[in-house]
N, C-alpha and C positions, 0 to 999 in steps of 0.2 A: 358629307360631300363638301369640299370648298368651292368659293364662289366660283373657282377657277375650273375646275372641273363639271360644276353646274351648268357654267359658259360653254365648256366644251360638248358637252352633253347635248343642251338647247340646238348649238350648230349645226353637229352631228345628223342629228334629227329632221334638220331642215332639209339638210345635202341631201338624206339617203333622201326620203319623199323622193324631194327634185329630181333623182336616178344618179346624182353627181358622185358621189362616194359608194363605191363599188368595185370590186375584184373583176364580176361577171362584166363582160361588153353587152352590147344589145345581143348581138346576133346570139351569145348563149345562152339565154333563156330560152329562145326558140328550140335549140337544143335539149336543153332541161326538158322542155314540155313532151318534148320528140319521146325521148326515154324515158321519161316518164308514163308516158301512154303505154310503152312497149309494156312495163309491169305491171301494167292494167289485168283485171278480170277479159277476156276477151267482149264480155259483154256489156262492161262500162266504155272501152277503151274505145270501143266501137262509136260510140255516139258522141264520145268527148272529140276524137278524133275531126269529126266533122266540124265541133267548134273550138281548134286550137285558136283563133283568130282571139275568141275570148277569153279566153285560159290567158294568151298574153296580154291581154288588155286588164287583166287582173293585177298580172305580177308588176306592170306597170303604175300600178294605181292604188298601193296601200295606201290608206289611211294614216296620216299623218301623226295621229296620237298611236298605232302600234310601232311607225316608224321609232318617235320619243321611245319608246319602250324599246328597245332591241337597241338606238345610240347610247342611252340611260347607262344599260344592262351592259353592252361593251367597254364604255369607260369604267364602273365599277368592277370588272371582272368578274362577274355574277351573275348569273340567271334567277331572274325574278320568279314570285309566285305572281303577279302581276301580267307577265307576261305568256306564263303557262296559262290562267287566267283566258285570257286572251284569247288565245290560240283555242282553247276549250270553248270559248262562246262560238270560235268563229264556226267550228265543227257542226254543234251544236244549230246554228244559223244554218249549215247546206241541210241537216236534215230536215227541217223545215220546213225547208224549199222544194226537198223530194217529196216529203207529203203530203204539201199543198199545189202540188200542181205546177209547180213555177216553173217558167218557160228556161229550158237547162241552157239554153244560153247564161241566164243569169245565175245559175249553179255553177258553170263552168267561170265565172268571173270569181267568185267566190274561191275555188278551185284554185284560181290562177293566184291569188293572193296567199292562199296558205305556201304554196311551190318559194312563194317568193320571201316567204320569212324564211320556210327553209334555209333559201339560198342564202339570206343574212346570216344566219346564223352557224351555215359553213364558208366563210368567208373572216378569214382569219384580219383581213383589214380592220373589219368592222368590231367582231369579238376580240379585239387585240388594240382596241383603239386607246385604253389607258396607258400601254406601253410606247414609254418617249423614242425607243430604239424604233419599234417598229413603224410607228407615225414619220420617223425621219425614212426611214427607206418605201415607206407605202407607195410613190408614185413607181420607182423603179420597178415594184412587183407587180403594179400594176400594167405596167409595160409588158412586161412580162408574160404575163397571162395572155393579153392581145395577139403577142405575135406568137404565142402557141397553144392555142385554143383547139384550133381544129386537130391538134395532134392525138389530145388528148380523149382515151378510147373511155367508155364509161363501165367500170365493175362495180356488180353490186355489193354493197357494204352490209357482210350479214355481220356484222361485228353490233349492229347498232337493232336494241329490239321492237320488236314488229308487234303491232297489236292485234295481225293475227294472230299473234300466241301469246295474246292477255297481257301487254306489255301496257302500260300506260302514257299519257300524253306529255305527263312532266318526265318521266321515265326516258320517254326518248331522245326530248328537246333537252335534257342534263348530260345528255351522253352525245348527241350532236356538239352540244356548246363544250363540252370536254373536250370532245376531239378537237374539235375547231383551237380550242386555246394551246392543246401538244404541239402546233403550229409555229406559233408566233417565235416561240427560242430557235427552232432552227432557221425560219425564215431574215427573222434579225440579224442573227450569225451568219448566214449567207449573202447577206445583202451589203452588209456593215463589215467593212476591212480596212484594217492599221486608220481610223479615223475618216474612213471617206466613203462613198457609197460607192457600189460595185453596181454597174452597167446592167440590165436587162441582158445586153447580147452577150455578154460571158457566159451566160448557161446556155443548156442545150437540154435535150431529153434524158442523159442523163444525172442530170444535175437534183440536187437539193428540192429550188425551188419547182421543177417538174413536178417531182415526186407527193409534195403535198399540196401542190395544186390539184393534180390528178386524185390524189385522195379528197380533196376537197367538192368537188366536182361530183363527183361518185357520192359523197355522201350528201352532199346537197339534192340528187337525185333520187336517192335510197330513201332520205326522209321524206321527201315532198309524197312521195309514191303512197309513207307508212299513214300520212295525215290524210288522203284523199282514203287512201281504204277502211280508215279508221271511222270518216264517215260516213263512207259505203256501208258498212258493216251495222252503223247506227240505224243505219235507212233502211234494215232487211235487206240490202245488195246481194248478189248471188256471187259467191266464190269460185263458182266452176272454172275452173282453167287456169285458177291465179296459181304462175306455178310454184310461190313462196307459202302458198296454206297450211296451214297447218295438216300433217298426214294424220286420215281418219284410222284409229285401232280398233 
C-alpha cells in the first residue's frame, strides 16, 4: 500500500467511527433495525424489539479499530481475513453473553454493531473508496440517498447465503462485499458526465442510482439479519417461525 493510500485509509477510518462517511442517514438505520427485527425468529425479535433503543446505540458505536478494518479493506478493494476475523469474534462475544446471563440489553448493543458493519459493507461509498471516480461523485450519491430514502421498499436478498443453510461467515461478508463492489461502475457512470458531476435531482426512482441503492439497502438488511441468526443459532436460539429456515425433510 503507498503512503498515500495508507493516509487515505487512517482518514477513512477516522470519518466512519465519527458516523461522517456514510451512504445511510441517521434516520436509516432505524430502519435497518425495523427490518431487521421483521426477519427475526418471532421469539428473538420479540425481545430485541423492546430494546431497539440499543441495537442503535450499537450501530452507532463501532469500535474504532473494526472501523480501520472495513476503510483499510475499501480502499484496497479486498475483504480481509482480518476482518472476517473480526466479525467471527464479535459473534462469538453475543454468545457469551446469552450464556452467561448478560443483561440482553447489552446483547442487543453488540447486535447493533454487527447490523452496522453490515451496512458498511453494503454501501458502495465506503467499499468503493479506492476508486478516484467514485470518491469524486460520493457527496452527490450521497445526496441522493437522503432525499430518497423513504422510497425505498426493503426485499429480501436471497441471492446472498444464509447460515441457516450452513453458509459461512466469510462466505457471506465475500459475497456482500462483492455485491457492494458490482456498484461502484455503474454508480460512477451515473454520476460522472462528459467531465462534470451530475446533480442528485436528475434521478428519480427510476434511475440507476435508485436501483442499487435499493439493492444496497435490502442487502445491508439481509446480512445484518444473516449475522444476528448466525449467533442465535450458536446460542441454541430457537428457529421456529424464522420463515428463511431451512425446510425440515
Amino acid at each position: 500500500m503507498t503512503a498515500r493510500l495508507a493516509f487515505l485509509a487512517i482518514l477513512l477510518s477516522v470519518l466512519i467511527a465519527a458516523g461522517d462517511v456514510q451512504a445511510w442517514p441517521a434516520e436509516a438505520y432505524r430502519g435497518m433495525v425495523k427490518d431487521a427485527l421483521a426477519l427475526m425468529p418471532p421469539s428473538l425479535s420479540r425481545v430485541l424489539a423492546k430494546r431497539d433503543d440499543y441495537l442503535l446505540s450499537g450501530v452507532t458505536s463501532l469500535e474504532g479499530e473494526t472501523a480501520s478494518l472495513i476503510a483499510r479493506d475499501g480502499v484496497r478493494g479486498e475483504l480481509s481475513k482480518d476482518l472476517v476475523d473480526d466479525v467471527e469474534r464479535r459473534i462469538e462475544r453475543v454468545v457469551r453473553m446469552v450464556e452467561e446471563h448478560r443483561p440482553f440489553r447489552e446483547t442487543a448493543v453488540e447486535l447493533g454493531r454487527l447490523l452496522r458493519i453490515a451496512a458498511d459493507l453494503s454501501d458502495p461509498t465506503i467499499v468503493g473508496a479506492g476508486s478516484p471516480v467514485l470518491r469524486r461523485v460520493a457527496p452527490e450519491y450521497l445526496r441522493f440517498v437522503g432525499l430518497h430514502l423513504t422510497q425505498i421498499p426493503l426485499v429480501h436478498d436471497d441471492s446472498l447465503p444464509s447460515p441457516a443453510s450452513g453458509a459461512t461467515i466469510e462466505g457471506l461478508l465475500d459475497r456482500v462485499a462483492e455485491k457492494t463492489s458490482a456498484s461502484i461502475a455503474p454508480l460512477s457512470s451515473a454520476f460522472w458526465k462528459d467531465g462534470r458531476v451530475v446533480p442528485a435531482a436528475s434521478f428519480d426512482f427510476r434511475s440507476v442510482p435508485y436501483a442499487e441503492t435499493s439493492l444496497s439497502y435490502s442487502r445491508s438488511v439481509t446480512a445484518a439479519s444473516y449475522l444476528w441468526l448466525s449467533a442465535w443459532r450458536k446460542a441454541n436460539g430457537d428457529f421456529t417461525g424464522y420463515r428463511y429456515a431451512p425446510k425440515k425433510r
